[in-house]
C-alpha positions as CSV (number, residue, x, y, z in Angstrom):
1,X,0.0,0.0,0.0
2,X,3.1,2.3,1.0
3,X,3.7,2.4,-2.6
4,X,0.7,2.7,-4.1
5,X,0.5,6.2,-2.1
6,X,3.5,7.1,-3.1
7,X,3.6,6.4,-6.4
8,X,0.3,8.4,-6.5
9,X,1.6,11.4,-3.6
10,X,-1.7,10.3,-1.7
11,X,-0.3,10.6,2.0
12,X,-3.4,9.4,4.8
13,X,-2.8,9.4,8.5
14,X,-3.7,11.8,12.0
15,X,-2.8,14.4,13.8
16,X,0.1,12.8,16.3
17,X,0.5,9.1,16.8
18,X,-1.1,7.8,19.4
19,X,-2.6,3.6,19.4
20,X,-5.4,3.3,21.8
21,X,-5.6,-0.1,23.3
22,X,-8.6,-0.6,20.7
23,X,-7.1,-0.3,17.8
24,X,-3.1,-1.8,19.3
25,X,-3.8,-5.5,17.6
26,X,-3.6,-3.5,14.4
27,X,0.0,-2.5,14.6
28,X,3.0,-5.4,15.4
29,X,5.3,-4.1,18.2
30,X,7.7,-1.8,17.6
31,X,9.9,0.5,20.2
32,X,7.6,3.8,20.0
33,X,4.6,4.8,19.5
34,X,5.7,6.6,16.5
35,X,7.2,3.6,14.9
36,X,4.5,1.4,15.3
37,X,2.0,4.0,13.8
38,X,4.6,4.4,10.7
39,X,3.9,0.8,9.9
40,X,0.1,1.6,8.5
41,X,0.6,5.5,7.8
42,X,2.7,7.3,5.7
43,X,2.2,10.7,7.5
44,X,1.6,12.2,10.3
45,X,0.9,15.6,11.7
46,X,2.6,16.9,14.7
47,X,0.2,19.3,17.0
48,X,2.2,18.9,19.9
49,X,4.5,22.1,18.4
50,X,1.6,24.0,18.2
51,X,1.6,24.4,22.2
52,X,5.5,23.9,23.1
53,X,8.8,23.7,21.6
54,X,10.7,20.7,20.5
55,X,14.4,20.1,20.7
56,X,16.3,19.7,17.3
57,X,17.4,16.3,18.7
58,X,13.7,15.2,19.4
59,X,13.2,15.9,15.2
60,X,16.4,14.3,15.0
61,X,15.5,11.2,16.6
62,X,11.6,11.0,15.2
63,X,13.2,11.3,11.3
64,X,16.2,8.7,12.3
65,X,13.5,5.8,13.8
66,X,11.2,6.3,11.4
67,X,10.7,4.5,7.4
68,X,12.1,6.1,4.8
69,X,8.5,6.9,3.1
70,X,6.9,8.9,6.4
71,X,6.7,12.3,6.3
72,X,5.9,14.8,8.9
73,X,3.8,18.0,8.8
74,X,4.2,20.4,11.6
75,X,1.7,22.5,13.2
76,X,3.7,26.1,13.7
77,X,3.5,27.2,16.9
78,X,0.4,29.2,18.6
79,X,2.8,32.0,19.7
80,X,3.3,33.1,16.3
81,X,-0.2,32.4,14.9
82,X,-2.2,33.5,17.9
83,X,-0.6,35.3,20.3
84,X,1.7,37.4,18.0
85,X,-1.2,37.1,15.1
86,X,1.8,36.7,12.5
87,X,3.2,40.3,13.3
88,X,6.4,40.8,15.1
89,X,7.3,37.1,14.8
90,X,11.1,36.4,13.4
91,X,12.8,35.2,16.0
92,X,10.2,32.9,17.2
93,X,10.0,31.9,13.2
94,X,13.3,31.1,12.8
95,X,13.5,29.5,16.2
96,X,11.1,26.8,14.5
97,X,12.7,26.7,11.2
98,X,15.7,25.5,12.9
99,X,13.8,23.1,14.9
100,X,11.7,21.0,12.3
101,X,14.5,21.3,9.8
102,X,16.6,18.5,11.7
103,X,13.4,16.3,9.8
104,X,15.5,16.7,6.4
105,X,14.2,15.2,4.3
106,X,11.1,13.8,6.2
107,X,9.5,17.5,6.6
108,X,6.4,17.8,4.5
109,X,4.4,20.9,5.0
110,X,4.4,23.5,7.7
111,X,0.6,24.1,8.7
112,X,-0.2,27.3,9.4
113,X,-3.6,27.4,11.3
114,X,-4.9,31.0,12.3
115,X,-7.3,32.0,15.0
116,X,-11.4,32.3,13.9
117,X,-10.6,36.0,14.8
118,X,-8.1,36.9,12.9
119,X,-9.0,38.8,9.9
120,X,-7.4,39.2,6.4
121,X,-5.3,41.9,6.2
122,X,-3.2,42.3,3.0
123,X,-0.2,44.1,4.9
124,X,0.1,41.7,7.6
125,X,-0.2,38.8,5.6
126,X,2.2,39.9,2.9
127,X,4.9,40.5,5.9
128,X,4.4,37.2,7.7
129,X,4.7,35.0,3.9
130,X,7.7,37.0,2.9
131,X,9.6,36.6,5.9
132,X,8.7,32.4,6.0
133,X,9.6,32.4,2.4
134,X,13.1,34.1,3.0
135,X,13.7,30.9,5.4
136,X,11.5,28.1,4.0
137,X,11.4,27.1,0.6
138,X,9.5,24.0,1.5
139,X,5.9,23.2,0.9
140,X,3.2,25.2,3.5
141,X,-0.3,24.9,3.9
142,X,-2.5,27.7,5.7
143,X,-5.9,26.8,7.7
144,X,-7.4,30.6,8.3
145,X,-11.1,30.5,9.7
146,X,-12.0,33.7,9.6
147,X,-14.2,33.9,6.3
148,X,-12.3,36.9,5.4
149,X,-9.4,34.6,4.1
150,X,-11.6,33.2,1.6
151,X,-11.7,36.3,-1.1
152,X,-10.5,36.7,-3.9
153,X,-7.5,38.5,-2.8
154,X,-6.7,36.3,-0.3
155,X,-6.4,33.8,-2.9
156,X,-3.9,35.1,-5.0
157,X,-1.9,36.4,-2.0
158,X,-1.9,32.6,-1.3
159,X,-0.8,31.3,-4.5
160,X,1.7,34.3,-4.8
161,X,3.6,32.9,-2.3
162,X,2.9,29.4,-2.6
163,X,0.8,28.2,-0.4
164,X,-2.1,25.9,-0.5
165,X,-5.0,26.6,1.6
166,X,-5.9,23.8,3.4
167,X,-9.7,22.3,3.1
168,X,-11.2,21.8,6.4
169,X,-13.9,19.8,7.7
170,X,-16.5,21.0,9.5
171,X,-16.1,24.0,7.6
172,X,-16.9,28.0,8.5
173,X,-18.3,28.5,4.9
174,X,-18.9,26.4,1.8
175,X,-15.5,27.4,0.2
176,X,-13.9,26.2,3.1
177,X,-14.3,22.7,2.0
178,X,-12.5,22.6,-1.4
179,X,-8.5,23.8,-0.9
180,X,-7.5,26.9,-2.3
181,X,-4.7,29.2,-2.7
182,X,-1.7,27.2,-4.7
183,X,-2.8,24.6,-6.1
184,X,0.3,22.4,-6.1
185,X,-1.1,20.8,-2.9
186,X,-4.5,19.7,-1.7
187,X,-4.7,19.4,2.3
188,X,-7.8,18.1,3.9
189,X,-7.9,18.3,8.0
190,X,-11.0,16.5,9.0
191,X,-11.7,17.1,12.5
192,X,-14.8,15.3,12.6
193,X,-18.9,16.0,12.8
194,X,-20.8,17.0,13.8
195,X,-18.8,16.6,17.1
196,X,-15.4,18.1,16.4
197,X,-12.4,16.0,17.4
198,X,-15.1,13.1,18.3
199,X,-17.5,12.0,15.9
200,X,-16.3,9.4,13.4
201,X,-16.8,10.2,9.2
202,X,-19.4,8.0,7.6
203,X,-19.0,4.9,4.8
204,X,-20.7,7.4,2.6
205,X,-18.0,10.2,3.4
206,X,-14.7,8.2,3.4
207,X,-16.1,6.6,-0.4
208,X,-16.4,10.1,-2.2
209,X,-13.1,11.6,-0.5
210,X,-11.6,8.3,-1.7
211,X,-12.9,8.8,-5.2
212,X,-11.9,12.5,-4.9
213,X,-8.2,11.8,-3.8
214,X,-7.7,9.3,-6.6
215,X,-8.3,11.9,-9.3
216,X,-6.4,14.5,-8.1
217,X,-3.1,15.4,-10.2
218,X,-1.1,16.8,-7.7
219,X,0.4,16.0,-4.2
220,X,-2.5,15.3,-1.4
221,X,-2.4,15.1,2.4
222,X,-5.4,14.1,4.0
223,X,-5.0,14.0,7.9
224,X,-7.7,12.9,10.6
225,X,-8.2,15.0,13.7
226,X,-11.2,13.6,15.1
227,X,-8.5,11.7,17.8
228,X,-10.6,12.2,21.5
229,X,-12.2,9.1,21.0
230,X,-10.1,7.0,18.5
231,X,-11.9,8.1,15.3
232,X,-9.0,9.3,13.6
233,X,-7.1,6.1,13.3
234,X,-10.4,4.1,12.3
235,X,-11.3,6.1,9.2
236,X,-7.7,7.0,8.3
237,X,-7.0,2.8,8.1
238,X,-10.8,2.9,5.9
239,X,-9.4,5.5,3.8
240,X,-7.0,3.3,2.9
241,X,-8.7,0.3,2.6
242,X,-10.6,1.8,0.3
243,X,-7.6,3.2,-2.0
244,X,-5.7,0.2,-2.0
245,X,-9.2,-1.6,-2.8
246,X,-9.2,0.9,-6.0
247,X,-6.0,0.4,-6.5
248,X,-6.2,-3.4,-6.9
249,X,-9.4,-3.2,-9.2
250,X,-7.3,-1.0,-11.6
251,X,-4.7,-3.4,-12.1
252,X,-7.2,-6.0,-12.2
253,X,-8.3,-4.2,-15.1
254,X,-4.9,-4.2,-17.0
């Protein structure tokens, strides 16, 4: 299945990598946590940066014990995103950089998740971009969910500096469910509903994202963050039942 997704840049998994005692006889034993979730998964999203720092040596070490085909996003921290509200934020931005680039090769994209009160505003938002792109050439995806972001000049502000808006479920508006911004990346966060972080997503739902991700044409990331009760890791294994079930019939097709 591992190369199936890559072949196809389909990467599936959850926000952080915790096995509940449910779902443990899924994955053989392994000396982490981490490296018996990389066994099914071929991504991940770390949250935990969101709240605190991590040593360079803890990336270090989570890149080194990992396969070869995981890759990490990483949530940027809430003290640039929410307390500074992107302003006034270099050091703590290149504190970070330096952080999650001990991943080398293993980084994927930085998420950049804004507060439901912050509001577009050209200047700001032009600042933040062009200081991360000064440091970061590397692939970013931006969460805002204040419906202001979803204009038509927030848009191309977006794509300007490459950066996919990420497609969230539940969403604030009916754009929000589609990505936007550059489209060289399609992120989906689903964080579950009608109960967020809780409920689990439906046969019905997992089919058509299935169907949706297999038609795509460039690089997708579809991470579950419905983890409070252990949805996440249900429907992200479903989701790829059901691609490697599509994947199968195709060749059976051949």
């Amino acid at each position: 299945m591992r190369e199936h997704l890559e072949a196809n840049t389909i990467r599936i998994g959850c926000a952080g990598w915790s096995i509940s005692k449910e779902h443990a006889a899924l994955f053989l034993p392994a000396d982490s946590q981490l490296e018996r979730y990389a066994q099914r998964f071929n991504a991940v999203e770390i949250n935990s940066s969101f709240y605190r720092p991590h040593l360079p040596a803890t990336y270090a070490r989570w890149a080194a014990t990992t396969p070869d085909d995981l890759s990490f996003a990483v949530k940027m921290p809430k003290a640039i995103t929410h307390t500074q509200r992107l302003k006034g934020a270099t050091e703590l931005l290149e504190r970070f950089l330096g952080e999650v680039g001990q991943l080398g090769a293993k980084l994927g994209p930085l998420l950049v998740q804004l507060p439901p009160s912050l509001v577009f505003d050209t200047r700001v938002a032009d600042t933040f971009f062009s200081l991360l792109r000064e440091r970061f050439a590397g692939v970013v995806a931006c969460e805002p969910r204040h419906p202001s972001w979803f204009s038509a000049e927030a848009d191309a502000l977006l794509i300007a500096f490459q950066i996919a808006r990420v497609a969230a479920d539940p969403a604030i508006m009916p754009a929000a469910t589609t990505p936007g911004g550059w489209r060289g990346l399609a992120y989906y966060r689903l964080h579950g509903s009608p109960t967020m972080y809780a409920s689990a997503y439906s046969a019905t739902y997992l089919n058509d994202l299935a169907q949706h991700l297999r038609v795509l044409s460039v690089p997708a990331w579809s991470i579950f963050d419905n983890t409070a009760l252990g949805a996440a890791t249900t429907n992200a294994l479903e989701l790829l039942a059901r691609l490697d079930e599509a994947h199968h019939s195709a060749i059976g097709l051949l």
